[in-house]
N, C-alpha and C positions, 0 to 999 in steps of 0.2 A: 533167908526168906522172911524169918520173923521181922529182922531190922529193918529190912525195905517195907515190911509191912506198918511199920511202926513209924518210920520216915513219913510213906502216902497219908500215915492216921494226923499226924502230926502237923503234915503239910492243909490237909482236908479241913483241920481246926484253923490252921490262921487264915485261910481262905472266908470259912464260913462264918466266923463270927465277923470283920468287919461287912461280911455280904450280908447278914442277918441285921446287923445293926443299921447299912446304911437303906434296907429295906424298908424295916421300920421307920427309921427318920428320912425317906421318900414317902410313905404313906402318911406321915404326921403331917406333912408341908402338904399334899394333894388335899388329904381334907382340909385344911386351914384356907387353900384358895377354893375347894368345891363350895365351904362355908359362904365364902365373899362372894364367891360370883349369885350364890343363893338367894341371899340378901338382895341384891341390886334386882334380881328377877321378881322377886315377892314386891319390892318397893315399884319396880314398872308395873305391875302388872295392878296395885292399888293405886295407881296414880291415873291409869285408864278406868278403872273403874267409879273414880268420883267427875273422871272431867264428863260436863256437858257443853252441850253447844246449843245456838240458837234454830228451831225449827223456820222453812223458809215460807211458810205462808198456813193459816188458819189457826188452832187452839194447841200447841204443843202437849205432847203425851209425856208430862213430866215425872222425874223418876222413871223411867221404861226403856228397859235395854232393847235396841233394835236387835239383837245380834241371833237371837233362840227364832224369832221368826224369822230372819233372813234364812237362817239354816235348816225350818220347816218348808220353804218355797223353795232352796237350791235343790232340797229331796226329791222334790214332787218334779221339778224340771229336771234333773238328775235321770229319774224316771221314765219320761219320756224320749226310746231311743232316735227316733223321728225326727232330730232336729237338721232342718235343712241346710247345707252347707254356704250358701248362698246367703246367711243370716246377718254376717259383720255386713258384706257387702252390699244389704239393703240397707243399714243403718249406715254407712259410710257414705252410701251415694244415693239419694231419695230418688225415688221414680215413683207413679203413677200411672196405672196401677200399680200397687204391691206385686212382688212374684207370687205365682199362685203359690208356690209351697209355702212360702215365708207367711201369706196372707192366711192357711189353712193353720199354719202352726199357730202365728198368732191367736186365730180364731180357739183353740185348744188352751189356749193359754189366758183367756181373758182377767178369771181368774186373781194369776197368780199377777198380772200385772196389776190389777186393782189392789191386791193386799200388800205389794211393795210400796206402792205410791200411801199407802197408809203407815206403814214400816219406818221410814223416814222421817214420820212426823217423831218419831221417840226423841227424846233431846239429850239419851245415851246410846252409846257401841261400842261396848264392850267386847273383844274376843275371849276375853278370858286365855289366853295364850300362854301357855305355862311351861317358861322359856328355861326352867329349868331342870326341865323332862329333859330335855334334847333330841335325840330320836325319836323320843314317844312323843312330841307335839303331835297335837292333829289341828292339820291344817283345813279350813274351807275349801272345797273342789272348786278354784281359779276358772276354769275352763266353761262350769257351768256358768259360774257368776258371772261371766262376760256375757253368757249367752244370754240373762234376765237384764242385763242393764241393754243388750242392742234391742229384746222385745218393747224394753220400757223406749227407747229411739223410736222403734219401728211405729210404736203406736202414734208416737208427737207425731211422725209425717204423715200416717195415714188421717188425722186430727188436721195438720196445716193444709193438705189437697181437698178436706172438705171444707174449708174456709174457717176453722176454728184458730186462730195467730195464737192465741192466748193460750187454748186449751194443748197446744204445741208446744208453747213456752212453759208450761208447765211441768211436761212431762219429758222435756231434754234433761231441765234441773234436777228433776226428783233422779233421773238416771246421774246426772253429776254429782248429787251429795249421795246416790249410793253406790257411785264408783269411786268414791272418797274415802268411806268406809271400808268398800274391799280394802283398799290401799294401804288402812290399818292392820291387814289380817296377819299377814306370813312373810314378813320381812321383805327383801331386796325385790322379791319375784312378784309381788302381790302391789307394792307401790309403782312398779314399772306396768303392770296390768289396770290398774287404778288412774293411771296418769293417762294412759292412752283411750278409756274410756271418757274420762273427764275431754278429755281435748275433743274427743268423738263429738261428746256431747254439747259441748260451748261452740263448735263447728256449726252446729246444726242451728243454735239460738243467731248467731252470729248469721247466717242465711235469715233467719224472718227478719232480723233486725234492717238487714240489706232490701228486702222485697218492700217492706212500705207499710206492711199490711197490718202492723199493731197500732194502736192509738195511743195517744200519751197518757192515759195512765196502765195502759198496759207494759208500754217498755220503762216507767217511773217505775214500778210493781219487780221488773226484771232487771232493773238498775241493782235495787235495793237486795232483789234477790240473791244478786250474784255476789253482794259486795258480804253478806252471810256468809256463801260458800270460802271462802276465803280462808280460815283458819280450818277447813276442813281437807285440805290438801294436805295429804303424806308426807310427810318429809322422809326422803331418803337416809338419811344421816341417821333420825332417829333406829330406821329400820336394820342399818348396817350394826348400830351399837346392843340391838335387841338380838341381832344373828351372833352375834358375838357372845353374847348370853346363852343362846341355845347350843353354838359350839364349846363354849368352854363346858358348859353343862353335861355334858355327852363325854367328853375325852377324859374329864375328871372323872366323873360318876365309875368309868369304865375302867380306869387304871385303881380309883378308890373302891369298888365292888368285885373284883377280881375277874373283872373280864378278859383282862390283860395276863390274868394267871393260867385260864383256859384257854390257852389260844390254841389251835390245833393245826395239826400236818396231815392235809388230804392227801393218802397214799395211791398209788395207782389201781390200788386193788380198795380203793373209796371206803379203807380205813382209817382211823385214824389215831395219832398217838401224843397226850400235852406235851408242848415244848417249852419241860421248866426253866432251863436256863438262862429263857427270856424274863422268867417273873422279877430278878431285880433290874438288870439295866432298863423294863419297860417304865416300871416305876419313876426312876432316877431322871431317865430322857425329860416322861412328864414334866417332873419335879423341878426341870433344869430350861427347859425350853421352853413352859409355857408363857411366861412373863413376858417374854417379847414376843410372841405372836399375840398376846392378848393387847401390849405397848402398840401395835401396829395397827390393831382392828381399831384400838381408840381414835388413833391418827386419821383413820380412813371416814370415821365419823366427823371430827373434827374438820377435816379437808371439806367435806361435801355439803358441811352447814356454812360457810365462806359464801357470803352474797356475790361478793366481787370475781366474777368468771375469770380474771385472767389469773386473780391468784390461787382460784379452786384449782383450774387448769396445771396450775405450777408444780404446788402440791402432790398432786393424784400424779404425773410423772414423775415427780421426784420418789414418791411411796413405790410404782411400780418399778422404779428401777433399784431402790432396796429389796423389794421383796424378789425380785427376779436372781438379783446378788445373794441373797440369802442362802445359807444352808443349811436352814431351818425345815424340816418337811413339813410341818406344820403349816406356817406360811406359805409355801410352796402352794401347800394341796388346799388350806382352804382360805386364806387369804384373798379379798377382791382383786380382779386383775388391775386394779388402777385407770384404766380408761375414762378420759375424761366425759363418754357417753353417758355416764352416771347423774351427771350434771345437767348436761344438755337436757335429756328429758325431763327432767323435772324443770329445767327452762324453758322447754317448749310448752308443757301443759299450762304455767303461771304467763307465760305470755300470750297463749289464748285468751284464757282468762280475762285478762288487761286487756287485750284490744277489745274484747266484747264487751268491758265494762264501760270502756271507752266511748265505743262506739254507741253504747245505749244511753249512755250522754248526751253524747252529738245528737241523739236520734230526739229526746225528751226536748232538747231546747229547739228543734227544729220544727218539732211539734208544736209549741209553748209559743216562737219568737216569729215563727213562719221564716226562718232564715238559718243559715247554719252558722256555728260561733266563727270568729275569726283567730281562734285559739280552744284547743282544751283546758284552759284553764279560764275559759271563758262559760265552759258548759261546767267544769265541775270543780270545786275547791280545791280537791288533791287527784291531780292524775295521777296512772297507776305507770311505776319505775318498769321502764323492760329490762329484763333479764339478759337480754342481748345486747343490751346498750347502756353508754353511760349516764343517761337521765330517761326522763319519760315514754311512755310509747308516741311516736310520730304520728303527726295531726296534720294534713294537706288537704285545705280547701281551693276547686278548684278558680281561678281565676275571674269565672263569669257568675260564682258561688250559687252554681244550681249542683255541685256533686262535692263529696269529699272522701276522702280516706284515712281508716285507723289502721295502720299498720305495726308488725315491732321489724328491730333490725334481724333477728333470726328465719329461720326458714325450718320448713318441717323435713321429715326424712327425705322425703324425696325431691325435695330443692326447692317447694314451692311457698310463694310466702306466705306470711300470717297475719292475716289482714281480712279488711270488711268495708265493703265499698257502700258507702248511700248517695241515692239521688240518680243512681241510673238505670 
């Protein structure tokens, strides 16, 4: 018995020293990439904090982060359980009159929509997002902040059916650059909620622009406006490399702080007991795997800043059918699925965009010339490139040159196109 015992003690030692050792030099590499990824997060996260942008009309609020008041008016609407279901779908489709409920919310709300439209004039937005929490980010409530950028809608229409063209246009944009902004908040989710409000809101200027009913220097004013809003679109790309931040942040932190050493076994009887023999291979896996799940998210960044749609398209198939092949769990579980939809919608919101800008071209020299151009590059120096196509957005005057149209070659979700009719 002694000798066997002495064999097990003997075996127990060469087991545990290279286990010990390769423990440690698993935890030595997790910190050294927690470090890296650390850095990149502090450097995003000061690089948002100096950029400003240009406010779209009156005295800008220089130096002044919009972000601490957008986040004291999501509370206050937060607050309010009352908000009518009904609310996207007045900002999506204008009627006259407003639905009562929408028209009484609004009325509750007058408020909060007058100190957004002030909000925006800040010529900073910062989230201060601190991507190296990982799970402890806290994100803006997405859900609320759609429902403050459709009241900022709601009010432009109820403004355009009292005859106010202007005071309408004003207050789709101020909802455009603060759906812009969301767009910067919480990565993948928040730029896709961001995008769809933008497009909401360019929808809606792109109708006065079509009715007739601004003057020229009112659609000159929303030319200029729009051609601002411009570098305040989200970019997807940036956000997939910022999620990448916040996951690597989280899975290191957790293998590097000994989350991974407490793991537990919920017993049927809702005990529970750690399961050491996980604490070195959890490390090691880390230690071993993360490089290329973090190799991959770069890609996926990479891929989606690709102007050229068919090679984003290429790309993002060729990524998800690595990551699909992968047996990697990492990649697996939180790697983008690759779908070329990633793209699209951010193609669809910039090709709104463009045909509005477009089209408030067209509308300025129409105004200006009493006639419409016989080219966009007759009303404006540089048309704006569709996203869907291989040069400009499409300019069709028609034939008897009393109407035209700005269209792109894409189409919105539900197959309809994007476009903006004047002159009928």
């Amino acid at each position: 018995m002694k000798k066997l015992l002495k064999v097990l003690l003997v075996l127990a030692i060469l087991l545990l020293v290279p286990g010990v050792a390769a423990y440690f030099w698993a935890g030595q590499s997790i910190g050294r990439l927690e470090e890296t990824w650390k850095a990149e997060a502090v450097a995003e996260r000061a690089a948002a904090a100096k950029k400003r942008r240009p406010v779209l009309r009156g005295e800008a609020r220089k130096g002044v982060n919009a972000v601490p008041e957008y986040e004291a008016l999501l509370a206050k609407i937060e607050a309010d359980k009352g908000a009518p279901g009904s609310l996207a779908q007045a900002a999506n489709s204008p009627r006259a009159p407003l639905d009562p409920g929408v028209a009484a919310y609004l009325e509750r709300h007058r408020a909060e929509v007058a100190a957004i439209r002030e909000a925006v004039r800040a010529d900073g937005c910062d989230w201060k997002i601190e991507w190296e929490r990982g799970a402890e980010i806290r994100f803006p409530n997405l859900l609320v902040a759609g429902r403050l950028a459709d009241l900022l809608i709601v009010e432009g229409h109820e403004r355009a059916f009292a005859g106010d063209a202007r005071g309408a246009a004003e207050r789709y944009l101020d909802a455009a650059r603060f759906a812009a902004d969301i767009g910067e908040a919480a990565g993948v989710i928040s730029v896709n909620l961001g995008g769809a409000l933008s497009d909401r809101a360019y929808e809606a200027v792109g109708r006065l622009i079509s009715a007739g009913t601004l003057g020229a220097d009112a659609v000159a004013a929303i030319e200029l406006e729009i051609g601002l809003l411009d570098s305040a679109l989200a970019s997807v790309a940036a956000k997939i490399g910022q999620e990448r931040l916040g996951n690597n942040a989280q899975m290191l932190r957790d293998a590097g702080s000994g989350v991974f050493e407490t793991l537990k076994l919920v017993t049927p009887v809702d005990q529970t007991a750690p399961i050491w023999p996980l604490l070195i291979p959890s490390r090691l896996y880390i230690a071993f795997t993360w490089p290329e799940y973090d190799r991959i998210m770069r890609e996926f960044g990479t891929a989606l800043a690709l102007a050229d749609r068919d090679a984003r398209a290429g790309r993002l198939v060729a990524l998800r059918r690595e990551t699909e092949a992968s047996r990697n769990p990492l990649i697996a579980m939180n790697a983008p699925s690759g779908d070329v939809k990633f793209g699209v919608n951010v193609d669809r919101a910039r090709a709104r965009r463009a045909v509005v800008l477009a089209a408030a071209a067209v509308a300025r020299h129409r105004l200006g010339k009493g006639v419409f151009p016989t080219s966009l590059g007759e009303a404006m120096a540089a048309p704006p490139r569709d996203p869907f196509g291989p040069a400009a957005i499409l300019y069709q005057r028609a034939a008897d040159g009393a109407s035209a149209r700005v269209t792109s070659a894409g189409t919105t979700d539900k197959g309809e196109p994007i476009a903006v009719e004047l002159g009928k």
